[in-house]
C-alpha positions as protocol buffer text, in pm:
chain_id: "A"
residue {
  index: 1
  type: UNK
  ca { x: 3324 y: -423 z: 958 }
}
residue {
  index: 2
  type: UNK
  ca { x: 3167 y: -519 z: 1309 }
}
residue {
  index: 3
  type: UNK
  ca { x: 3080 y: -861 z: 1355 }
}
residue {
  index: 4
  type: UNK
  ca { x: 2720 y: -721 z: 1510 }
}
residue {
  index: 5
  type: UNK
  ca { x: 2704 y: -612 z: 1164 }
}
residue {
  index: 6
  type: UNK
  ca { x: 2711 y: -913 z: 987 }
}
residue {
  index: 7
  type: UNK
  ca { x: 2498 y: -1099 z: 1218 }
}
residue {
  index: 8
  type: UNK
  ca { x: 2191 y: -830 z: 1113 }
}
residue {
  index: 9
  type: UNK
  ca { x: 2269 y: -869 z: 793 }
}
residue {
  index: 10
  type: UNK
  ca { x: 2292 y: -1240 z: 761 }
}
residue {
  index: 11
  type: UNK
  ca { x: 1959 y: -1231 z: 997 }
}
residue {
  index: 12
  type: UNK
  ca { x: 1784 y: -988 z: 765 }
}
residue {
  index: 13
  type: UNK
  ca { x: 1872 y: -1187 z: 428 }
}
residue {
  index: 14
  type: UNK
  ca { x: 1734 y: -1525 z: 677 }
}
residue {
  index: 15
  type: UNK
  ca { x: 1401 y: -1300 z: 762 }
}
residue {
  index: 16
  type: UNK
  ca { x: 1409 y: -1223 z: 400 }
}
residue {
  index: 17
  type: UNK
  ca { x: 1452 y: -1579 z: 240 }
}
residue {
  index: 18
  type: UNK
  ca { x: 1185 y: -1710 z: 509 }
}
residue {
  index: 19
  type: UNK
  ca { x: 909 y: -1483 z: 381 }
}
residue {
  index: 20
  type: UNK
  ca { x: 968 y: -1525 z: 40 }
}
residue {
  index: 21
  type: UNK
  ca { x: 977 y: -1923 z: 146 }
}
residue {
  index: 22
  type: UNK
  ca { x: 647 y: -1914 z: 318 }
}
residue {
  index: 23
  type: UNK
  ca { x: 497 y: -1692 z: 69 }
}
residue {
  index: 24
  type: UNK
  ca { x: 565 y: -1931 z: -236 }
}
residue {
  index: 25
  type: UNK
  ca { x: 518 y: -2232 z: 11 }
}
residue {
  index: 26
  type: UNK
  ca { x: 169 y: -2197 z: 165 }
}
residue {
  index: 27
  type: UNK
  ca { x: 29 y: -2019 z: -159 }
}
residue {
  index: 28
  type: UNK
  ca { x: -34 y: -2399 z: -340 }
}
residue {
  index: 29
  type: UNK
  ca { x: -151 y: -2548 z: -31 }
}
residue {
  index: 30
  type: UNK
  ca { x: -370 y: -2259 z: 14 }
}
residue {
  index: 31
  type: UNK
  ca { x: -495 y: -2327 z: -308 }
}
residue {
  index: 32
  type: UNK
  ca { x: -624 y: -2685 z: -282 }
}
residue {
  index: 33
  type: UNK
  ca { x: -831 y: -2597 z: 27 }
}
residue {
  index: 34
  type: UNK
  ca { x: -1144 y: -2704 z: -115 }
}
residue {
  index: 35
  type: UNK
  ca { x: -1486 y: -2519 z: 28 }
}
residue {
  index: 36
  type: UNK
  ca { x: -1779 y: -2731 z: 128 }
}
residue {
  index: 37
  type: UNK
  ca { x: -2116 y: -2707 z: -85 }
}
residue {
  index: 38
  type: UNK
  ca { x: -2382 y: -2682 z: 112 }
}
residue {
  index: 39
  type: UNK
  ca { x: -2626 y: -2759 z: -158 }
}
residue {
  index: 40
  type: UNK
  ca { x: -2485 y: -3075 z: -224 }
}
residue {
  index: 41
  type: UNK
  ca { x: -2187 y: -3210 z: -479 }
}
residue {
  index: 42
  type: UNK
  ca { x: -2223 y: -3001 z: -748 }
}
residue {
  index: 43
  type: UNK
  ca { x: -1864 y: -2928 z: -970 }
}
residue {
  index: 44
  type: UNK
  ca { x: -1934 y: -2564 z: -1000 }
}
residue {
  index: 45
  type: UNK
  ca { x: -2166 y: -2264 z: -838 }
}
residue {
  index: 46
  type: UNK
  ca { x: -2515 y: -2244 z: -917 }
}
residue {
  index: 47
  type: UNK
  ca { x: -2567 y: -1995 z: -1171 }
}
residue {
  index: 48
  type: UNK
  ca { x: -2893 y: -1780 z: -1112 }
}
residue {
  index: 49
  type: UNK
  ca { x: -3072 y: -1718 z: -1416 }
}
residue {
  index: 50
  type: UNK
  ca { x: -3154 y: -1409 z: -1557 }
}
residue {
  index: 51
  type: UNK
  ca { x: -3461 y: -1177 z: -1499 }
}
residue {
  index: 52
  type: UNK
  ca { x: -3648 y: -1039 z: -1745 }
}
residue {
  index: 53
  type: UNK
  ca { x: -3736 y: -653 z: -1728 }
}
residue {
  index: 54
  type: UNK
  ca { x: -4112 y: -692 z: -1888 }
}
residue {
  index: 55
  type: UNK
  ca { x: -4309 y: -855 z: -2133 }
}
residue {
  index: 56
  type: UNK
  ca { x: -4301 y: -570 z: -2410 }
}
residue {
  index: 57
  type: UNK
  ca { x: -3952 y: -484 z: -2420 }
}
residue {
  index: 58
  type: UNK
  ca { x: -3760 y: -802 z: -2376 }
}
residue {
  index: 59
  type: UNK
  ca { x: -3436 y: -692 z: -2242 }
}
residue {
  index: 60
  type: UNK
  ca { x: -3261 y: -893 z: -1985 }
}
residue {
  index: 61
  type: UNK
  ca { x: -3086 y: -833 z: -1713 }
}
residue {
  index: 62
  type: UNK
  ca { x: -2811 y: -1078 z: -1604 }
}
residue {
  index: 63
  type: UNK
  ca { x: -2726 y: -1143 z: -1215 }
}
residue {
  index: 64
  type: UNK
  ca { x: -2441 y: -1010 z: -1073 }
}
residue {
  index: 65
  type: UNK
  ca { x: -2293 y: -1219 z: -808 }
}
residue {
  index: 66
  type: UNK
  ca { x: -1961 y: -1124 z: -741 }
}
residue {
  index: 67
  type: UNK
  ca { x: -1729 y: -857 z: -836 }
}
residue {
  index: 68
  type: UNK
  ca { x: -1530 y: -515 z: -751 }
}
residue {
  index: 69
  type: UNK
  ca { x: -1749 y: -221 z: -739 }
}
residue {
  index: 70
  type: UNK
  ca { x: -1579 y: 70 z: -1035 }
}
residue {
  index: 71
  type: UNK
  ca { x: -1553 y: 330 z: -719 }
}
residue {
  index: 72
  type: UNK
  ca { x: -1334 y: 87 z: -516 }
}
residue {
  index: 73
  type: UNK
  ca { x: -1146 y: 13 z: -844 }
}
residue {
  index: 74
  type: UNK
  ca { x: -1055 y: 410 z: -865 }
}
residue {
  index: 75
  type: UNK
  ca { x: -1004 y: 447 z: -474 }
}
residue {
  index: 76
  type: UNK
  ca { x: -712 y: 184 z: -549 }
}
residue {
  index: 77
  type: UNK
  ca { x: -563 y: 323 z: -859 }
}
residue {
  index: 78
  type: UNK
  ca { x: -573 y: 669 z: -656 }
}
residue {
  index: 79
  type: UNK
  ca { x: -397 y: 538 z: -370 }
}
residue {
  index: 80
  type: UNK
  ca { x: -159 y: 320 z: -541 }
}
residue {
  index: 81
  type: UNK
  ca { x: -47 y: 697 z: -759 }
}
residue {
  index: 82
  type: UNK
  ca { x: -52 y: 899 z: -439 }
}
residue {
  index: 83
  type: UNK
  ca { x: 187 y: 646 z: -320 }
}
residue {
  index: 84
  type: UNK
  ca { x: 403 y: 620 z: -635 }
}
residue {
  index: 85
  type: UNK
  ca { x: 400 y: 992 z: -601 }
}
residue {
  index: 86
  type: UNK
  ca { x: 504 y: 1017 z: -250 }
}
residue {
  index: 87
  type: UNK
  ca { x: 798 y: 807 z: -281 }
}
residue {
  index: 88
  type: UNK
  ca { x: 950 y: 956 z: -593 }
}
residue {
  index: 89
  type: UNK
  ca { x: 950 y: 1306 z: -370 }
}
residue {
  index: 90
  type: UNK
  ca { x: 1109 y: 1132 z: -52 }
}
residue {
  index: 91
  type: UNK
  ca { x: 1328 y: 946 z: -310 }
}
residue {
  index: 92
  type: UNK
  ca { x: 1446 y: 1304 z: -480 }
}
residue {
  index: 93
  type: UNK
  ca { x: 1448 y: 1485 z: -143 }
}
residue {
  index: 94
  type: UNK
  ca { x: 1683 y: 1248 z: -30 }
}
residue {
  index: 95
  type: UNK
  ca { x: 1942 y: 1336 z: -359 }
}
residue {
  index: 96
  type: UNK
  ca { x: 1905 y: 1683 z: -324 }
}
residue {
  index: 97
  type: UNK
  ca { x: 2016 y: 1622 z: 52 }
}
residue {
  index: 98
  type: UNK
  ca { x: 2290 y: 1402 z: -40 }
}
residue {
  index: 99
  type: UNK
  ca { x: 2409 y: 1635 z: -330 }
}
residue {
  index: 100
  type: UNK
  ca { x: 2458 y: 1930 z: -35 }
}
residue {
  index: 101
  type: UNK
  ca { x: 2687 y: 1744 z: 166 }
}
């Protein structure tokens, strides 16, 4: 083999080994960041309390603060098997290729 060669491989496995070191490395320092509460020093969130709907029916309704809307949830799961599906053609266009040589 080329000695070129080796260097780009040896400096792709580096590239590689660095991401996967800086991805493992800054994720627990990342996660001790702690946020400033603006209402004061309080060990969790407020929580909001609950409204109620009306006197004679006495259902509640509890307060959503955060969370992932169910259409965003399906516009991910429809991307993510697009994408599946879009590599296993390339992937099997590529062996059918190969197999005509």
């Amino acid at each position: 083999m080329n000695a070129i060669r080796h260097i780009r491989r040896l400096a792709g496995v580096l590239a590689g080994l660095a991401g996967v070191l800086l991805a493992f490395g800054a994720t627990p320092a990342f996660a001790g960041i702690l946020q400033p509460d603006p209402g004061g020093l309080l060990p969790h969130p407020p929580v909001l309390p609950a409204q109620v709907t009306g006197p004679v029916t006495g259902s509640v309704h509890t307060v959503v603060i955060g969370g992932m809307p169910g259409w965003q949830i399906a516009l991910i799961a429809v991307t993510a098997a697009l994408f599946a599906a879009t590599t296993t053609i390339a992937v099997l266009a590529d062996h059918v290729r190969a197999g005509r040589r």
